[in-house]
Structures are given as structure tokens and as C-alpha cells.
C-alpha positions in Angstrom: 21.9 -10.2 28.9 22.2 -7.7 25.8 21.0 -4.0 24.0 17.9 -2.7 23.9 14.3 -4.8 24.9 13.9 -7.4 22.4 10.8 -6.5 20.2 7.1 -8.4 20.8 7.9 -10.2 17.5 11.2 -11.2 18.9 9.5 -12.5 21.8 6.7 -14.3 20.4 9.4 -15.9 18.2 11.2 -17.2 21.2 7.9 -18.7 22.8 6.7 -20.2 19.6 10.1 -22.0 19.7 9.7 -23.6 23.3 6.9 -24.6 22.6 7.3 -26.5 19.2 10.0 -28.4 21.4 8.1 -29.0 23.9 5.2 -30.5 21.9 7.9 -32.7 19.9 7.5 -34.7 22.5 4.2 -35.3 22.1 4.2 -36.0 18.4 6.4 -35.5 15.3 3.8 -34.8 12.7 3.7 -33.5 9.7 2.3 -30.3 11.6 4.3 -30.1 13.6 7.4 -30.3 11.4 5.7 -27.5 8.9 5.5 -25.3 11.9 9.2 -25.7 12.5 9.5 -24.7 8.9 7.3 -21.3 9.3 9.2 -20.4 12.3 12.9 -20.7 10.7 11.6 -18.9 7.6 10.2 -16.3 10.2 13.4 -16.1 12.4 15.9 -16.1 8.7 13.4 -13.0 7.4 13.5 -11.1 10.9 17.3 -11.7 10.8 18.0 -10.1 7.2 15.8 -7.2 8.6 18.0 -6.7 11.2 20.9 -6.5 9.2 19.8 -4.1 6.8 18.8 -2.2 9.5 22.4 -2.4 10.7 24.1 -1.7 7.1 21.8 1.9 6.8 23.1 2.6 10.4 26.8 2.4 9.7 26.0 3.7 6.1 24.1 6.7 8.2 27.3 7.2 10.7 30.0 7.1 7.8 28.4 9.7 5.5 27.7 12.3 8.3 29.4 11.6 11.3 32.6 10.1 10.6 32.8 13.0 7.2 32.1 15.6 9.6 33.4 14.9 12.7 36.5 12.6 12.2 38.4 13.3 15.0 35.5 12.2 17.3 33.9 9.7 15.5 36.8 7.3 14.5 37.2 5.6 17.1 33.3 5.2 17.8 33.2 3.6 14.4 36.9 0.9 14.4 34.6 -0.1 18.1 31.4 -0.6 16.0 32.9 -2.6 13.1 34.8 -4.9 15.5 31.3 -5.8 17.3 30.5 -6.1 13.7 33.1 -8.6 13.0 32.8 -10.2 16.3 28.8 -11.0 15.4 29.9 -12.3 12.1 32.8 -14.8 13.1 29.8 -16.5 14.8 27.0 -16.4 12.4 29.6 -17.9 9.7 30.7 -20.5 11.7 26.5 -21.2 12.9 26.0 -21.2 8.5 28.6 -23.9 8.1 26.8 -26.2 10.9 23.9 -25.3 8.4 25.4 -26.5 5.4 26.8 -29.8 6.7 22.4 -30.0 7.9 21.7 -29.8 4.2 24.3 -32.2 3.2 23.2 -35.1 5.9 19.8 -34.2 5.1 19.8 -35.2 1.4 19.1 -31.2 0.3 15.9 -29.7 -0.2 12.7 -31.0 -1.1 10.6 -29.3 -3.7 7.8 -30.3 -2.4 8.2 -29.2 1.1 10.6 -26.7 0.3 12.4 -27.8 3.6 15.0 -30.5 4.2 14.1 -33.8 2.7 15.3 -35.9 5.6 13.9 -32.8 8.0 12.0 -35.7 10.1 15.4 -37.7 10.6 16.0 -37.9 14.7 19.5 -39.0 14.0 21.2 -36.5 11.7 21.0 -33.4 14.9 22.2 -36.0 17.7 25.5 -37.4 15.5 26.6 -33.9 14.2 26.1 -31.7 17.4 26.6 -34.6 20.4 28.5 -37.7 18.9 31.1 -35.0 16.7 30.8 -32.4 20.1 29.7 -29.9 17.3 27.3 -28.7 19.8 29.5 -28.4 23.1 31.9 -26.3 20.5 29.1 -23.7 19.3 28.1 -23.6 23.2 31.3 -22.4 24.1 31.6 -19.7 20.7 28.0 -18.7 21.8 29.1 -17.4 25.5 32.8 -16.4 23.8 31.1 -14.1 21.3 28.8 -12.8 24.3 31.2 -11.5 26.3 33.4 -9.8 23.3 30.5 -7.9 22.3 30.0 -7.0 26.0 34.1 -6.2 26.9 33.0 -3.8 23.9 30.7 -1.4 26.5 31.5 0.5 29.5 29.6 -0.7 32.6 27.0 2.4 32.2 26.5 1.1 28.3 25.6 -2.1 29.8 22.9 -0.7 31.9 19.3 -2.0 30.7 21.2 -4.5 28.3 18.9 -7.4 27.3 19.8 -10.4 24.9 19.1 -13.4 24.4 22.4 -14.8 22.5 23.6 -17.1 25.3 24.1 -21.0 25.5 23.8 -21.7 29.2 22.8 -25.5 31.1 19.7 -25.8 32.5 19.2 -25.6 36.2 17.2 -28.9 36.4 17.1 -31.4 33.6 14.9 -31.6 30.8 13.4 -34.9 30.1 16.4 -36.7 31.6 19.0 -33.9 29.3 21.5 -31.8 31.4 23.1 -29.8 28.8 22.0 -26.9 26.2 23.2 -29.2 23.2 21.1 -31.7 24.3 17.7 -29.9 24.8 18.7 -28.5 21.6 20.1 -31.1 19.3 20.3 -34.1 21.2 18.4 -37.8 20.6 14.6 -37.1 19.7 15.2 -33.6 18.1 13.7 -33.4 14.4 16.5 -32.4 11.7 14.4 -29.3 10.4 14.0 -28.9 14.5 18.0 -28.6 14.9 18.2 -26.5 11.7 15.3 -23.5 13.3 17.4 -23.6 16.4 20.8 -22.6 14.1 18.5 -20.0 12.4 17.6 -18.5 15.9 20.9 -17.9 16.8 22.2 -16.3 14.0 18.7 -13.9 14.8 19.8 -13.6 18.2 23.7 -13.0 17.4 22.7 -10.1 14.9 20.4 -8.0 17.6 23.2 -8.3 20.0 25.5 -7.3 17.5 22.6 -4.5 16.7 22.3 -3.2 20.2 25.8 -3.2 20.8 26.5 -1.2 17.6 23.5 1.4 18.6 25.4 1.8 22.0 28.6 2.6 20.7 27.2 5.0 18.4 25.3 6.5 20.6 28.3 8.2 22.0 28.6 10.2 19.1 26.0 12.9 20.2 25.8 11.9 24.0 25.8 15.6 25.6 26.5 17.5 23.0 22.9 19.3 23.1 19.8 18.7 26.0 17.0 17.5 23.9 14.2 17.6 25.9 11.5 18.5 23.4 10.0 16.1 20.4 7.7 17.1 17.4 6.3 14.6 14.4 7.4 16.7 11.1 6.7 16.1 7.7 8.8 17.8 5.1 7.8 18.1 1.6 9.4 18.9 -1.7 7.3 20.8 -3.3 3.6 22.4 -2.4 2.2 22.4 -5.6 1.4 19.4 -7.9 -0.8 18.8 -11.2 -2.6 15.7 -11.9 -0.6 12.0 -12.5 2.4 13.7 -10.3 3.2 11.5 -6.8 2.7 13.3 -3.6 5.5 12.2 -1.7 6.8 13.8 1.7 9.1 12.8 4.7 7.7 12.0 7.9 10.6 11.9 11.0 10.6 12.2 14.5 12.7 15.1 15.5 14.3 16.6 19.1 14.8 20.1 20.0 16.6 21.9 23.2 13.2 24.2 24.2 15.7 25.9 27.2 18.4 26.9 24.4 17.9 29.7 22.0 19.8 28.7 18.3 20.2 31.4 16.0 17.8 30.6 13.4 18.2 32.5 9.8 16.1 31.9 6.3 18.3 33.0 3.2 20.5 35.4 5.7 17.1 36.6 7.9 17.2 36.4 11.6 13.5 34.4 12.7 12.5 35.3 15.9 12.8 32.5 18.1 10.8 31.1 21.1 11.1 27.6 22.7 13.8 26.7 20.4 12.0 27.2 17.4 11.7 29.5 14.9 8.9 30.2 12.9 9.0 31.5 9.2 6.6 33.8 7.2 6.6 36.0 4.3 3.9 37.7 2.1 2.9 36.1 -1.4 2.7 39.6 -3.3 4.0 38.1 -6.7 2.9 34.7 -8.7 6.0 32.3 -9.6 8.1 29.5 -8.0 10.3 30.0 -4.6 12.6 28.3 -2.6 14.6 29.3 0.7 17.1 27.4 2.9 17.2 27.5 6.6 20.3 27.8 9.0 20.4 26.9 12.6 23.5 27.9 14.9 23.5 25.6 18.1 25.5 26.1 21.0 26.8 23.0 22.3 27.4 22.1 26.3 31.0 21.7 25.8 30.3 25.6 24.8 31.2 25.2 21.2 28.9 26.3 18.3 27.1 23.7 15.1 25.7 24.8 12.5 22.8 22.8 10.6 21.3 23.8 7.1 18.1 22.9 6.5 17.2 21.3 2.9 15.9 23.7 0.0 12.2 24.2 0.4 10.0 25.0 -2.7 6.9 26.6 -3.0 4.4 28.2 -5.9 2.8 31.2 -5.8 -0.3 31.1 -8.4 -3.2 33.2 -9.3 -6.5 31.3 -8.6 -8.2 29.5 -10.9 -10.6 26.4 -11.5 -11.0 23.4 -13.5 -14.2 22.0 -14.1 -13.8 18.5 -15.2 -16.9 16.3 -16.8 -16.5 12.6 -15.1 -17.7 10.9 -18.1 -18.2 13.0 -21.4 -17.2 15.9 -22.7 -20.5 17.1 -22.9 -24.1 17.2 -21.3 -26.4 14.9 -21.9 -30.4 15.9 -21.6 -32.9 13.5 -19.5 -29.9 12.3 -17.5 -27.5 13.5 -14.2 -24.4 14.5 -15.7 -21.4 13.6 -12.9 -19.3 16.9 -13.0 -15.4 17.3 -10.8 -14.5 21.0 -9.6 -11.6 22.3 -8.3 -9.2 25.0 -7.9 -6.0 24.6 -7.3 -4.9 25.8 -3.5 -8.1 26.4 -2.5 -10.5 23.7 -0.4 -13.3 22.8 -1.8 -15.9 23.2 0.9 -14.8 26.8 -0.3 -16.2 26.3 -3.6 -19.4 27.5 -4.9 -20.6 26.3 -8.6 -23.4 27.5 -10.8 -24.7 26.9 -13.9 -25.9 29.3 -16.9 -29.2 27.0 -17.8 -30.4 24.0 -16.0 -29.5 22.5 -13.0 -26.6 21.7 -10.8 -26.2 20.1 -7.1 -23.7 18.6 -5.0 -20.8 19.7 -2.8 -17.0 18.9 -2.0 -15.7 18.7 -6.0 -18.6 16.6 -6.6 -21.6 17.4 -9.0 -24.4 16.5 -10.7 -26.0 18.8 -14.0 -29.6 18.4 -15.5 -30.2 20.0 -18.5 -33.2 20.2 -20.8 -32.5 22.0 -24.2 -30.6 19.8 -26.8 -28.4 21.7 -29.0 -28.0 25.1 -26.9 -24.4 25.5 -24.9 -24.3 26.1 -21.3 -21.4 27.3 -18.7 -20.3 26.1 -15.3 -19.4 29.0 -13.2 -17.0 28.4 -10.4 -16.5 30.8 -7.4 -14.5 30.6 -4.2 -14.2 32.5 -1.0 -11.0 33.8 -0.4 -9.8 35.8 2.5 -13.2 36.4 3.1 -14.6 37.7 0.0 -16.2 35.9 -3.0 -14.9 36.3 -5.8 -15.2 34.3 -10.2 -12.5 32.3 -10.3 -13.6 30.4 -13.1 -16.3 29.4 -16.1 -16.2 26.3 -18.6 -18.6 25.5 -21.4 -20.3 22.5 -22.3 -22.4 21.3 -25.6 -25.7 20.1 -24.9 -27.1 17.0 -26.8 -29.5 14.3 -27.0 -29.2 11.0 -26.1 -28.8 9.0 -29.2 -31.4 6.8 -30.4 -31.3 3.1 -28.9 -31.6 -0.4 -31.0 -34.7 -2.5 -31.5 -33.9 -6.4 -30.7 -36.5 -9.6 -29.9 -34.7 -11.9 -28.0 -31.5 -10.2 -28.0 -31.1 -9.6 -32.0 -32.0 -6.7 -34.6 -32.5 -9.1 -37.6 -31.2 -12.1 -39.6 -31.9 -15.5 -39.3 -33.1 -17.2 -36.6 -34.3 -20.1 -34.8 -38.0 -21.0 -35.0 -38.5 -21.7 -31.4 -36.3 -19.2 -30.4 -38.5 -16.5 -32.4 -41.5 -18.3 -30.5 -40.1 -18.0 -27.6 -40.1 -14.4 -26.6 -42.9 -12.1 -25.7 -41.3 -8.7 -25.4 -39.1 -6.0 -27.7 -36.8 -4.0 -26.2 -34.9 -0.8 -27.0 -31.3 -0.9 -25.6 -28.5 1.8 -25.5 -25.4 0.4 -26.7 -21.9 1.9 -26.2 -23.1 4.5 -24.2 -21.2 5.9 -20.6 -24.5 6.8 -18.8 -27.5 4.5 -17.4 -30.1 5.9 -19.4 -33.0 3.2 -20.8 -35.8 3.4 -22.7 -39.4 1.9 -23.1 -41.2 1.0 -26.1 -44.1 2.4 -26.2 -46.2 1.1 -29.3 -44.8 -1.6 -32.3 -46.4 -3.4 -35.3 -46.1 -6.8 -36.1 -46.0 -8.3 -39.5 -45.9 -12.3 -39.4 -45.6 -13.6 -43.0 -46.1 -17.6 -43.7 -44.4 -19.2 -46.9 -48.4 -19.7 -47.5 -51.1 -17.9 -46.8 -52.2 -14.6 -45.4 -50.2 -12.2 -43.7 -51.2 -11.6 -40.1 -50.4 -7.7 -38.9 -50.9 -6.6 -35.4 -50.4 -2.9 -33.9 -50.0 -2.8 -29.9 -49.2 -0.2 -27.3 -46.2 -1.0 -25.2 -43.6 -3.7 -25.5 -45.3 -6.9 -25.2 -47.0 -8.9 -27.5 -50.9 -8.8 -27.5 -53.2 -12.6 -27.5 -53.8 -12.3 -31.3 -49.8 -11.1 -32.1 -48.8 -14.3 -29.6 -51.2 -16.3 -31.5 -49.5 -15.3 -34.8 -46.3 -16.1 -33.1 -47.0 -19.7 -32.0 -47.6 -20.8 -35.5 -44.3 -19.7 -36.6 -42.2 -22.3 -38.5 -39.3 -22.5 -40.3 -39.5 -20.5 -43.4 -41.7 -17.9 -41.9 -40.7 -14.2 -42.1 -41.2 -12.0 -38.2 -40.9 -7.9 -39.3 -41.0 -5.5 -35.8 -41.9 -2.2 -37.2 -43.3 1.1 -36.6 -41.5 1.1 -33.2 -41.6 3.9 -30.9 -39.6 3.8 -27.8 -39.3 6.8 -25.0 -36.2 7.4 -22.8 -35.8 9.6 -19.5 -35.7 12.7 -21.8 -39.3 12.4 -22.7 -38.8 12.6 -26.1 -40.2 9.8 -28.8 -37.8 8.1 -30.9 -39.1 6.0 -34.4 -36.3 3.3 -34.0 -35.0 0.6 -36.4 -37.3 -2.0 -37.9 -36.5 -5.6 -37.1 -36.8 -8.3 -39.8 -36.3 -12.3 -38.3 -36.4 -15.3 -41.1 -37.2 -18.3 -39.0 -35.1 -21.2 -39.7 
């Protein structure tokens, strides 16, 4: 069997597929058929994986192994792209069984978006059994596994797991003796037949994938004793503004913790312990840095290798703060003003903020300022603790207004025409904030209503609050059309305390 475990996905793959033929012979539904469709869309995507895995592998192994190390490394790589070849001959000639499928099976449906004779029970058995298309891939199946084995040495092999092989059963199936029968024989569903050519193209390219990794795992076999792992994450730069990407490489890397590399940063020797060496230098100066690393490796063949690290950045910058309003760029009195502070390279649990007049609470960059005397300017002082003493790093200024005045509607409108009924209707005025960012509201607090007829007295009430009192709603239920309704003298308060005279609002009923 061949390369490497096969992965859960692999094997759940495999199961699924036993069992879809299996319950074929329970039922060829509609179900069941769409399930053989999922699957061979499932096996064709894990197989393209595979394969770009495989291209970035070889790509991998011919820009730094096979450029550095020629010598070495050629004949590693002729073996790998021979395995290569080898898994290709096979999953061309499997693709060519596919296409004569899709030329039997009428094509594709758009509906289905699988074959449109995929239920057929015919098509499989004449192409694979009557034709002997099936005894022919049999025998390319177990030809192309043992090429790819005669590729390894017998301690390669060791642990080698895969599942490209096309062999009888031991006992019959349902009365069917050979692979290509269980496979494609009577009874087997066309779409059926076609997920089975898809799995072994899937299967053909993870041999040809564990194969490959073996071979080119030659390349490095013994040449240092890694017995030490660490997670690392290696970024370009340590220093970013807003609306720049944070982006960073995360790797799995292997050290020798016995050996002891000599380990230099721009031509200084680190001090090294458990094969590792660990850099540090003072930040005396502000401005932008950048050093390379180089490690010297003694290899057991008692050669040395040298590795150079990439070029690291990094920023040296006085502290400083930014204080950021989330919604204005001022504060607003009678309402919590939602207020960002930070300072770049420095945590913000270190921060402490204060303001000049008014208040301010919150934590972690997060704020919220009260303030309570419109037209005055106030500051948000930012300090940090750094290295153990407090120190100003920071100070912004803000304007200080009111909220602006709110509109006057009954039901839903500050004047013009409307309908009678509608007028009638409604029992309340209300004072709403439009185009404003913060959820501030206000209450009327006292109106007067004029109701004039197109004959006859005028009726004019004064009330505290919004709401109509019994004679104003008696006034109101004898409105019809032609009558004029005037809302005026309104006064409406809002969560600064302070009393605002607001629009008047004149309805003609219609």
C-alpha cells in the first residue's frame, strides 16, 4: 500500500463511497444519485488540492534545492518527475474513460448539472465489461502501482499506505467476482461508474504525492539532527498606521538543540544556547531599522551551511497619542460622547485619560465624555506608564456645543396639507432630532392649539405636555375638510435640560 496515512477526509471519502454502492442495491433514487454527484465533486476538488500541493512542492525543490545544491539534488528531482509522469500516464488515460462517459451519457444536464443519462445501468456495464475497458484499467491500476513503488528503496517503503490498487475480491459480491464488476458492472448507475473514475484519479495523485515527498525527502535526510520544534511568526514590519494590513508568517520550524551554529546579526556574534540565539539592542535614537541574521551550521557529514535570515524592520518612535472622537468632531452637552485613545506602541491598559472640564470614564481605548457648558473648549489629556514612570504623552481639544433644536410634527408632518381623518387621528406632538449621530430625544413640554373652521369661531387651547387635552380633542373631532390645525407656542426639553421654542406647525385639512 502507498506514502504517508491517508487524511480523515480521504478516509471518509472512501466510506462514503462503499456505502453509496452498497445502498444502490437497495434503491436508485434520485437521492441516491445526487449523493453520487456530491461525492465526485468532493473527490475532483480534493484531487486538484492535491496537485497544487504537488506543483508548490517541486516549485519549492527547483528554486532552492536543485539552485543550490545541484550536484545532490538532480537526481532526487529526474526520480520525482518520473513518479510524476508515471501518475499522469494513468490519470490521462482514467480522463479519456471519462469523456467517452459524457459522450454515451448524452452530456451534461443543466439542470442536474451531472450526466443526463447518469441513471442509465447500461452505459458502465458495455464500456468497462462488454469492451473489457475495465479489465484494461485493472491491470494500468496495479502497473502504475508498482512503478511508483520500484521508485523507493525498501526503507522508503516502510509505513507506505495507499489506496490506488485494483485487486479481486476474496468472496464475491452479490454474485460479482471481479473489481470491474463490483465497480462498473450490470446494476451500476452511470454517474455511479463516473465517481468511481474520479476516485481513482484522487487516489493515483496521493500516491503519486507520497511517492514524490519520499524521494525528496532525501534531500536533507542527515544532513543536521533536528530534534527541537518551535511555532514562529515573522513579520515585516513592527509598526503600522491605520487602513495598513497586518500581515505576518506563521511556520513550523526545527532546530539541532545539541549543536551550537554560529549565529551573527549585521556581522555580531549572538551568544548562543540550545541552538538558538537571541538578539537585543538598545533603542537610544527614533527612526526606521533593519538587520539580517546569519547562521553557520555544521553538518554530520562535517561540512559547514550557511543560512541568512530575511531583512527584519523595525521603528523606533517617540511616544505619542491620538485621541479620536467615534462620532463627531466635537462634544455634545446632555449626551455621552463615545471617545478612542491610543498611543502608538504602548498597551492600552497602560493608558490613563483626563479631561480639562467635565467628565470622562471608561478603559482599554474606550471612552465616554459628559460635558455641560456649551460654547467653552475642553482638552483630553492622555498619559501612559512607561518603564515605570508616568509620564504626558498627549492632549487634544474639542469644541463644546449644543444639541440643535429638534422638529415639531403631528402625525409625522411639520405642515401642509393634509388628510382630515388623518389630522383627527392623532393625539400627540412630538419633537424629533433629525440627521443627528447621537440618541438624544426630546419631550414637549407645553403647546397651543389653534383650530380654525371655514365658519365660525376659532377654538384655542394651551396644554402642558404633548398630548392633547378633552376640550383640544374635542376641537379636533370636528375637523373637516377645509379646516385650518396651527401647533404653536411649542416648547420641547432634551437631556441637556435646556428649553427650546421650536417651529410652529400649520395643517390645512383636506
Amino acid at each position: 500500500m502507498a506514502g504517508g496515512k491517508e487524511t480523515t477526509r480521504q478516509k471518509m471519502i472512501n466510506i462514503m463511497y462503499l456505502v453509496l454502492l452498497a445502498m444502490l442495491a437497495l434503491n436508485v433514487s434520485d437521492t441516491i444519485l445526487n449523493a453520487f454527484k456530491s461525492l465526485n465533486d468532493s473527490l475532483d476538488t480534493s484531487k486538484t488540492n492535491v496537485s497544487s500541493s504537488l506543483n508548490s512542492l517541486f516549485d519549492s525543490f527547483e528554486n532552492t534545492k536543485l539552485k543550490n545544491e545541484p550536484g545532490k539534488a538532480r537526481p532526487l528531482w529526474e526520480k520525482a518527475n518520473k513518479a510524476k509522469a508515471i501518475g499522469e500516464d494513468l490519470n490521462n488515460y482514467v480522463e479519456n474513460l471519462k469523456k467517452e462517459f459524457v459522450k454515451e451519457g448524452q452530456g451534461y444536464s443543466e439542470e442536474t448539472g451531472d450526466l443526463v443519462e447518469r441513471a442509465n445501468l447500461d452505459i458502465s456495464s458495455t464500456v468497462m465489461i462488454n469492451r473489457k475497458e475495465g479489465e484494461k484499467l485493472k491491470s494500468k491500476i496495479n502497473s502504475t502501482r508498482e512503478q511508483l513503488l520500484a521508485l523507493l528503496n525498501p526503507e522508503q517503503r516502510s509505513g507506505l499506505t495507499f489506496s490506488l490498487e485494483a485487486k479481486d475480491p476474496a468472496k464475491s459480491v452479490e454474485g460479482k467476482k471481479k473489481w470491474e464488476e463490483i465497480n462498473f458492472g450490470e446494476g451500476i448507475p452511470l454517474t455511479a461508474a463516473m465517481t468511481a473514475l474520479t476516485k481513482i484519479q484522487a487516489d493515483v495523485k496521493n500516491a503519486e504525492s507520497d511517492v514524490v515527498k519520499r524521494i525528496f525527502g532525501e534531500m536533507d535526510k542527515a544532513v543536521v539532527n533536528l530534534d527541537k520544534f518551535s511555532a514562529v511568526a515573522v513579520a515585516p514590519t513592527s509598526y503600522l498606521i491605520v487602513g495598513q494590513p497586518y500581515t505576518a508568517e506563521v511556520f513550523l520550524t526545527a532546530y539541532d538543540s545539541r549543536s551550537n551554529p554560529a549565529i551573527t546579526v549585521n556581522g555580531s556574534s549572538l551568544t548562543v544556547k540550545d541552538g538558538k540565539g537571541t538578539y537585543s539592542v538598545s533603542t537610544v535614537k527614533e527612526g526606521m531599522f533593519s538587520w539580517k541574521g546569519t547562521v553557520r551550521v555544521r553538518q554530520t557529514d562535517g561540512t559547514f551551511k550557511t543560512y541568512e535570515t530575511p531583512e527584519q524592520k523595525y521603528q523606533v518612535a517617540r511616544p505619542s497619542a491620538v485621541v479620536s472622537p467615534d462620532a463627531m468632531n466635537v462634544f455634545y452637552v446632555g449626551v455621552p460622547n463615545p471617545v478612542s485613545v491610543s498611543a502608538p506602541g504602548i498597551p492600552k491598559e497602560s493608558l490613563s485619560v483626563n479631561i480639562s472640564a467635565g467628565d470622562i470614564k471608561g478603559s482599554s481605548g474606550k471612552y465616554s465624555v459628559n460635558v455641560t457648558s456649551p460654547g467653552s473648549k475642553v482638552s483630553v489629556i492622555v498619559s501612559a506608564n512607561i518603564g515605570g514612570k508616568v509620564q504626558q504623552i498627549g492632549s487634544s481639544e474639542f469644541r463644546v456645543k449644543r444639541i440643535p433644536d429638534p422638529i415639531a410634527k403631528w402625525a409625522g408632518k411639520t405642515g401642509g396639507a393634509m388628510a382630515a381623518a388623518a389630522i383627527r387621528s392623532q393625539s400627540k406632538l412630538f419633537a424629533v432630532l433629525e440627521n443627528f449621530d447621537f440618541a438624544a430625544s426630546f419631550n414637549v413640554t407645553r403647546f397651543t392649539m389653534l383650530v380654525i373652521p371655514t365658519r365660525g369661531d376659532v377654538v384655542k387651547e394651551t396644554t402642558s405636555g404633548n398630548t392633547l387635552n378633552p376640550k383640544m380633542q374635542a376641537a379636533l373631532a370636528k375637523v373637516t375638510p377645509g379646516f385650518r390645525v396651527i401647533f404653536d407656542d411649542i416648547v420641547a426639553v432634551g437631556p441637556d435640560g435646556s428649553q427650546r421654542l421650536l417651529n410652529g406647525v400649520i395643517l390645512n385639512a383636506n
